[in-house]
C-alpha positions in Angstrom: -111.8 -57.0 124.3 -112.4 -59.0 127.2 -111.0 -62.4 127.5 -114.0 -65.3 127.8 -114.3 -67.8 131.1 -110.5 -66.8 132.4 -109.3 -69.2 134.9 -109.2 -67.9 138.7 -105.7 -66.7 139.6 -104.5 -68.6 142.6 -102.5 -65.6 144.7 -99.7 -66.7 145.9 -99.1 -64.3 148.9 -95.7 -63.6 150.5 -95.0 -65.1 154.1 -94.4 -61.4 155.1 -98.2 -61.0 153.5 -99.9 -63.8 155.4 -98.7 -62.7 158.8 -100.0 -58.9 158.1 -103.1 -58.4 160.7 -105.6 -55.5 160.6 -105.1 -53.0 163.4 -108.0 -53.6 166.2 -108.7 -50.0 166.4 -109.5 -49.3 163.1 -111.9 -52.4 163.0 -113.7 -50.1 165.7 -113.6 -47.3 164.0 -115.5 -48.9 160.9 -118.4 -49.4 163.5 -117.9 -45.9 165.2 -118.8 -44.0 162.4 -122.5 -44.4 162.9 -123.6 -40.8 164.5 -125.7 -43.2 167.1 -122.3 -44.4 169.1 -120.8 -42.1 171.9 -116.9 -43.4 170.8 -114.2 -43.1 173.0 -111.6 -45.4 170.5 -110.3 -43.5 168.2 -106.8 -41.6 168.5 -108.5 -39.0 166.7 -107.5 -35.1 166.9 -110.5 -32.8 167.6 -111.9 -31.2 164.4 -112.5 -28.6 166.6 -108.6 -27.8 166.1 -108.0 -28.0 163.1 -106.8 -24.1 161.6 -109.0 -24.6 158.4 -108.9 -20.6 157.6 -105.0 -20.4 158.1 -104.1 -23.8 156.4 -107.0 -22.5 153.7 -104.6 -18.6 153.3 -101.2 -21.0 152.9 -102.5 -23.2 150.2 -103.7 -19.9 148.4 -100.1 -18.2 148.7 -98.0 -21.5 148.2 -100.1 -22.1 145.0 -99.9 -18.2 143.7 -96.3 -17.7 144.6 -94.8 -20.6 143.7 -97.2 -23.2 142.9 -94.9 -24.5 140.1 -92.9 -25.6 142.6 -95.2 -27.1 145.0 -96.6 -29.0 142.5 -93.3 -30.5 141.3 -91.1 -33.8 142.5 -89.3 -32.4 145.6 -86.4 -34.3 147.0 -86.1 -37.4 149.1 -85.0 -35.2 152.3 -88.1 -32.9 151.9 -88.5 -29.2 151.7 -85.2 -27.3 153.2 -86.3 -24.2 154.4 -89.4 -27.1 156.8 -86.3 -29.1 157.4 -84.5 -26.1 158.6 -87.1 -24.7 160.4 -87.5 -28.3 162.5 -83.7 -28.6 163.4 -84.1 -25.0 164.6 -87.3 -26.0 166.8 -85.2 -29.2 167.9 -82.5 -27.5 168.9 -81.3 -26.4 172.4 -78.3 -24.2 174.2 -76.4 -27.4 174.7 -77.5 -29.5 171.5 -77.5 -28.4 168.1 -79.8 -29.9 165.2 -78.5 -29.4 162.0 -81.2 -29.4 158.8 -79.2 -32.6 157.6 -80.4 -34.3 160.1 -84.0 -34.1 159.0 -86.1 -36.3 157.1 -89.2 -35.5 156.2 -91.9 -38.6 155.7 -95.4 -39.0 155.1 -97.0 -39.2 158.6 -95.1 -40.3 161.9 -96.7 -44.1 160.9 -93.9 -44.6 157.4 -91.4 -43.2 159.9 -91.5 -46.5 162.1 -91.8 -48.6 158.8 -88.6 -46.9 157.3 -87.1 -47.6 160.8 -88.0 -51.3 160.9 -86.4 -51.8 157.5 -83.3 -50.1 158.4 -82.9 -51.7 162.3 -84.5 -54.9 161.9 -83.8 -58.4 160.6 -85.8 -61.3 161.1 -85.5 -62.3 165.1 -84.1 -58.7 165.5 -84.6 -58.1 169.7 -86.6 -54.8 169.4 -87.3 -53.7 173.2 -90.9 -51.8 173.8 -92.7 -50.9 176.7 -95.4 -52.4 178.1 -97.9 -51.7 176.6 -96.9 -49.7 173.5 -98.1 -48.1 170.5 -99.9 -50.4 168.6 -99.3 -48.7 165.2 -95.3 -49.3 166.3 -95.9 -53.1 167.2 -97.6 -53.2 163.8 -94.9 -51.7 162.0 -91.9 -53.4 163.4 -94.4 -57.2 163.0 -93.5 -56.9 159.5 -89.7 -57.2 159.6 -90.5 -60.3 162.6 -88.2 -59.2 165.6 -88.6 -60.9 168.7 -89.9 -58.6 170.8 -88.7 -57.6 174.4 -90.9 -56.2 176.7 -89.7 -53.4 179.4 -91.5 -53.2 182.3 -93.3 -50.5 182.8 -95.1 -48.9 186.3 -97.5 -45.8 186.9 -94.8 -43.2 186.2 -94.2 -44.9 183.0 -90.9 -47.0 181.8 -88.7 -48.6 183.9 -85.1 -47.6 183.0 -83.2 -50.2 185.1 -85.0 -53.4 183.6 -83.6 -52.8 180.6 -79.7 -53.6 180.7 -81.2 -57.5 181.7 -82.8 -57.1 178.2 -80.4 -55.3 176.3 -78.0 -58.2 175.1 -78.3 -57.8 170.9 -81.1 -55.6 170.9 -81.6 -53.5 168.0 -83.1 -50.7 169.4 -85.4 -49.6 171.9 -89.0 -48.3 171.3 -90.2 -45.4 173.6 -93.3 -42.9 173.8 -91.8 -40.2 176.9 -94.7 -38.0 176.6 -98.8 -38.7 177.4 -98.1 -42.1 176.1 -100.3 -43.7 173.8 -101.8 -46.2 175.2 -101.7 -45.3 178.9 -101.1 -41.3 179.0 -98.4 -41.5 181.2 -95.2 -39.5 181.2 -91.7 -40.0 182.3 -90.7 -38.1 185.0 -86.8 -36.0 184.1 -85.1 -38.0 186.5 -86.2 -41.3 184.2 -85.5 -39.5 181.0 -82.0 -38.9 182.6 -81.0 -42.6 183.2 -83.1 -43.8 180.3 -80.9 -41.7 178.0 -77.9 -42.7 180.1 -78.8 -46.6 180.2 -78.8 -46.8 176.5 -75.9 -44.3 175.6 -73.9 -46.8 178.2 -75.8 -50.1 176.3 -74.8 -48.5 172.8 -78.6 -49.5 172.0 -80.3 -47.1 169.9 -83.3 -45.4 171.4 -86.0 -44.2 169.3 -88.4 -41.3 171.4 -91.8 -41.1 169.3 -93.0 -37.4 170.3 -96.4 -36.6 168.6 -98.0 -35.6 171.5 -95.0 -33.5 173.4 -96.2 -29.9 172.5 -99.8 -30.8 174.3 -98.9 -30.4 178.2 -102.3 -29.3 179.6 -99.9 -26.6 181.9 -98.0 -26.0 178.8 -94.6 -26.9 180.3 -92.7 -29.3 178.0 -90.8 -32.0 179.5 -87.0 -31.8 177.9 -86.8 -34.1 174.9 -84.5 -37.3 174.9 -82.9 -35.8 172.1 -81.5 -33.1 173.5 -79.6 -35.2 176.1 -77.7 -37.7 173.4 -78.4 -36.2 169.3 -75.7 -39.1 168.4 -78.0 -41.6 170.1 -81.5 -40.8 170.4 -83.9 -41.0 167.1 -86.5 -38.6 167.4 -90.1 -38.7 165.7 -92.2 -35.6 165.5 -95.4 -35.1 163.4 -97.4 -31.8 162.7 -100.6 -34.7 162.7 -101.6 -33.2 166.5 -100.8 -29.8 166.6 -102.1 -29.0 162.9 -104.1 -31.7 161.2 -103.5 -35.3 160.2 -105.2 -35.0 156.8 -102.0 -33.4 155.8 -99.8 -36.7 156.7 -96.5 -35.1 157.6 -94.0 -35.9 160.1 -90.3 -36.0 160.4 -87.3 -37.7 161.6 -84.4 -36.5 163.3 -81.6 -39.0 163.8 -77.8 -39.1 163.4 -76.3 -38.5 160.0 -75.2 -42.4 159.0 -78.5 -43.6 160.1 -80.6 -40.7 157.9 -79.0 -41.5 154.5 -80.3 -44.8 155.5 -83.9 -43.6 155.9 -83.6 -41.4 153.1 -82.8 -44.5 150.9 -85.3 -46.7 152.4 -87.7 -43.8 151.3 -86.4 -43.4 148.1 -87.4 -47.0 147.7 -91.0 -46.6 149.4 -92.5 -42.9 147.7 -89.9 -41.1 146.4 -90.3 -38.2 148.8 -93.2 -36.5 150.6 -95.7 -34.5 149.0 -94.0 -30.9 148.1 -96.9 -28.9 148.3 -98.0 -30.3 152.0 -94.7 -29.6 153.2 -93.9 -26.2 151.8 -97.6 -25.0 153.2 -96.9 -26.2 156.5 -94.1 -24.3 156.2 -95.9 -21.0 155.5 -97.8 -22.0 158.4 -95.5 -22.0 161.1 -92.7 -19.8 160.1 -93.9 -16.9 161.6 -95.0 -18.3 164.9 -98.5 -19.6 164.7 -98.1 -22.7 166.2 -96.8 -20.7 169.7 -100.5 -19.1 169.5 -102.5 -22.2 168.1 -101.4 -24.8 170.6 -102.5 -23.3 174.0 -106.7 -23.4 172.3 -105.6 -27.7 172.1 -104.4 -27.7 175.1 -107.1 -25.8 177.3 -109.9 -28.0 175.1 -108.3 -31.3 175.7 -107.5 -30.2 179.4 -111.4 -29.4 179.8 -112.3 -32.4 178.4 -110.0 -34.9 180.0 -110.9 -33.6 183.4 -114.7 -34.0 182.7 -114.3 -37.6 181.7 -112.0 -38.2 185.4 -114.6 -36.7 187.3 -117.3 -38.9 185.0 -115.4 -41.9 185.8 -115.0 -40.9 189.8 -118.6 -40.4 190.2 -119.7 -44.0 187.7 -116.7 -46.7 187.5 -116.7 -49.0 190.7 -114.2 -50.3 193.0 -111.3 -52.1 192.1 -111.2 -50.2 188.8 -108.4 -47.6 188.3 -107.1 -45.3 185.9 -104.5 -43.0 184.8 -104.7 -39.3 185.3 -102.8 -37.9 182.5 -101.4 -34.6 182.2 -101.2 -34.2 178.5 -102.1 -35.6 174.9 -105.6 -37.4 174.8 -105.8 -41.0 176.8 -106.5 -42.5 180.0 -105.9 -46.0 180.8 -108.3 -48.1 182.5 -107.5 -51.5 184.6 -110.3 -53.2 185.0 -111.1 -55.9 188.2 -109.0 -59.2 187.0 -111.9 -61.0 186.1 -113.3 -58.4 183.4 -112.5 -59.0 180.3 -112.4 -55.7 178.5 -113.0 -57.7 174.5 -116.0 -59.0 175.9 -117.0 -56.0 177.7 -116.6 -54.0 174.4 -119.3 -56.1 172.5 -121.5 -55.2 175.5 -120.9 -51.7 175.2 -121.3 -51.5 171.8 -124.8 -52.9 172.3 -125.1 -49.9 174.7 -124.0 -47.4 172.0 -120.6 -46.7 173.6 -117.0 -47.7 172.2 -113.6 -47.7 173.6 -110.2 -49.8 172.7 -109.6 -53.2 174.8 -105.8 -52.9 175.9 -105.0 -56.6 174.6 -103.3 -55.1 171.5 -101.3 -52.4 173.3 -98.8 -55.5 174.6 -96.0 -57.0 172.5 -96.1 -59.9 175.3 -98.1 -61.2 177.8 -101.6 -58.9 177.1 -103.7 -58.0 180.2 -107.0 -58.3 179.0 -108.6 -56.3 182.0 -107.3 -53.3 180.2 -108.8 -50.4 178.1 -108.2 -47.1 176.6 -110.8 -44.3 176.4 -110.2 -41.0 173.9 -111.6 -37.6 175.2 -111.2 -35.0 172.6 -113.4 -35.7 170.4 -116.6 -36.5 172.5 -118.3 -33.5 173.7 -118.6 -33.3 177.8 -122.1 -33.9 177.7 -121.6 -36.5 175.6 -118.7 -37.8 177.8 -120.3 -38.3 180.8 -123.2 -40.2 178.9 -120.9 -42.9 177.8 -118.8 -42.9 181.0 -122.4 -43.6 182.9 -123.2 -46.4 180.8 -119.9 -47.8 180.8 -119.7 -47.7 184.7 -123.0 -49.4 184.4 -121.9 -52.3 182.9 -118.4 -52.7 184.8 -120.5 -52.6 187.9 -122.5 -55.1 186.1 -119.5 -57.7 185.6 -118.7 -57.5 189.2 
C-alpha cells in the first residue's frame, strides 16, 4: 500500500557529504560519448588491449573447476595463491615481498580511499606533487588534510623541496612512472634521494604504479619499493595491463600498516570479488602478461609519437609539451594568457575534447594547462583533433 501526500524528507547531508565534488573528467566524459567527438580526455585503456579470448578461457576454467569457490565470500586479504603471485612479481635480489604483505582491493581508486582513512585526520599535512592525480586529490578531500604541494620540474618531482615541507606530514603522495597528469618519469638518481629523503624524514611514501609495466622501450625503471619495503607503500593495479572492467588492484605495504587496510576494508566491502581475483590469477600464472604487454606498449608507443609529431607540425609558439616515454599522457602548457576551461568549450564546439589541467593541482592551479589521452584515438583520428586544436590555440594568440 502506498502512503497518500507524504511529506518531503528534508536530507540532512553530512559535512563530509556537502564538500564531495564530481571529478571534472568524468563530467567530460558524459559529453565524449557521442561517436561525433574526436576525445583526447579520458584515461581510458585501449579496447584494443584488452585479452577478451584469454580472460573469456579463465572464466570458463575458474567456473568448471572450482566455481563453487569463486563464487563464494573470500577473505578480506584476497585470494592467496594472487597474493602470492604479486609478492613474487614485487620482489627483488635485495628485497623480499612476502604474500602477507598484500592486499587485494577493488581497483587502485578504494586503495587511496582505504589509505586516507588510515593516514589522515582532519588538517592531516598530505604532501603531493604538482600537479597530481586527481582521482588521489579526490580521495584524500574527503578525510580534509591540508594539502602540501612539492614542487615539481620537467624531470618530474623535486626530492630536496620536500624536508622544508615535511614537518607533521602524514605521508607523501607520488606517481614515479609516466605520471598521470604530465607523463613524466623520475629519473633513478631522484628515486634514490626521494626514497632516501623520506626514510631520513620517517614520512611515509606512497608510489602509485599503474602505469610502470608500459615503458614504450620496455625497460622498467626500479620501483621505490624495492629500495625501502619498511617505508614505501606501493599501489599496483591489473586495470592497464589487463582490463579495468575487472576492478582489481593491490597494495603492498608494511605489515602494521596492512592489518590496518585490511580492517578499513573489512569496514568498506568485505573483501574483493573472489571470482575476479582467482581468474586473473589463471591469467597470469603462467606467464601471459610477459607476452601481452609488449602489443600495449608498441600500440601506445605508435600512437603517442603520432600525436607529438601532430602537435609539432599544428600547436604554435610558446606552447610546449611533454614527451613521455611511457603510459598514455602528454602535458600541454599553454601561452599564459590561454585559459585552457575556456578553451575546452571552444573545442568542444569543434568536436574535440581534452582535460584542462586546473584540477591536476592541490594548490595554486595553472590554468594554461591541459592533458591529451592518445590510446584510444586512432592516428588518423589523432592528427584530426590535434589540427583543430592547434587551430584554435593559434586562434587565442
Amino acid at each position: 500500500m502506498k502512503i497518500e501526500n507524504p511529506n518531503p524528507i528534508q536530507w540532512q547531508f553530512s559535512e563530509r557529504a556537502q564538500q564531495l565534488q564530481s571529478s571534472a573528467i568524468r563530467e567530460i566524459l558524459k559529453i565524449t560519448q557521442r561517436p561525433e567527438i574526436i576525445s583526447f580526455a579520458g584515461g581510458l585503456p585501449s579496447p584494443a588491449t584488452f585479452p577478451v579470448e584469454r580472460m573469456k578461457e579463465a572464466f570458463d576454467k575458474v567456473l568448471t573447476d572450482n566455481g563453487k569457490v569463486a563464487l563464494q565470500y573470500g577473505p578480506t586479504d584476497g585470494y592467496a595463491p594472487l597474493r602470492e603471485w604479486i609478492a613474487n612479481y614485487l620482489s627483488t635480489n635485495g628485497s623480499k615481498i612476502v604474500p602477507e604483505q598484500i592486499l587485494m582491493v577493488s581497483g587502485s581508486q578504494q586503495a587511496l580511499d582505504l589509505l586516507g582513512k588510515v593516514l589522515i585526520d582532519e588538517g592531516s599535512r598530505v604532501l603531493v606533487e604538482t600537479p597530481s592525480y586527481l582521482g588521489a586529490l579526490q580521495a584524500f578531500s574527503v578525510y580534509r588534510p591540508e594539502f602540501q604541494s612539492v614542487a615539481t620540474d620537467e624531470h618530474g618531482l623535486v626530492p630536496s623541496s620536500i624536508p622544508a615541507l615535511a614537518q607533521g606530514a602524514r605521508l607523501l603522495y607520488a606517481l614515479p612512472n609516466f605520471q598521470n597528469p604530465t607523463g613524466r618519469t623520475l629519473p633513478v638518481e631522484r628515486r634514490i634521494e626521494l626514497v632516501e629523503t623520506c626514510a631520513r624524514l620517517g614520512l611515509p611514501l606512497i608510489e602509485d604504479d599503474p602505469y610502470g609495466a608500459l615503458s614504450y622501450k620496455g625497460e622498467p625503471m626500479p620501483k621505490l619499493v624495492a629500495m625501502n619495503p619498511d617505508g614505501v607503500i606501493y599501489m599496483g593495479s591489473f586495470s592497464k595491463v589487463l582490463t579495468p572492467g575487472i576492478r582489481l588492484g593491490y597494495v603492498c605495504a608494511p605489515l602494521p600498516l596492512v592489518r590496518r587496510l585490511e580492517l578499513a576494508k573489512q569496514a568498506a566491502d568485505l573483501h574483493t570479488a573472489q571470482l575476479t581475483q582467482m581468474v586473473v590469477h589463471e591469467v597470469v600464472k603462467d606467464g601471459f602478461l610477459e607476452r601481452h604487454i609488449p602489443t600495449i606498449r608498441t600500440l601506445y608507443s605508435n600512437q603517442c609519437q603520432v600525436m607529438l609529431d601532430a602537435m609539432a607540425e599544428h600547436f604554435p609558439a610558446g606552447t610546449s609539451w611533454t614527451r613521455p616515454e611511457g603510459g598514455m599522457f602528454i602535458w600541454v602548457t599553454l601561452p599564459k594568457h590561454i585559459n585552457a576551461m575556456q578553451l575546452l568549450d571552444q573545442a568542444l564546439a569543434a568536436r574535440v575534447a581534452f582535460v584542462p589541467g586546473a584540477p591536476f593541482y592541490a594548490n595554486e592551479p595553472e590554468t594554461n594547462t591541459l592533458r591529451l589521452s592518445f590510446v584510444t584515438v586512432p592516428p588518423e583520428r589523432i592528427r584530426e583533433g590535434i589540427a583543430i586544436l592547434g587551430k584554435l590555440i593559434k586562434d587565442a594568440l
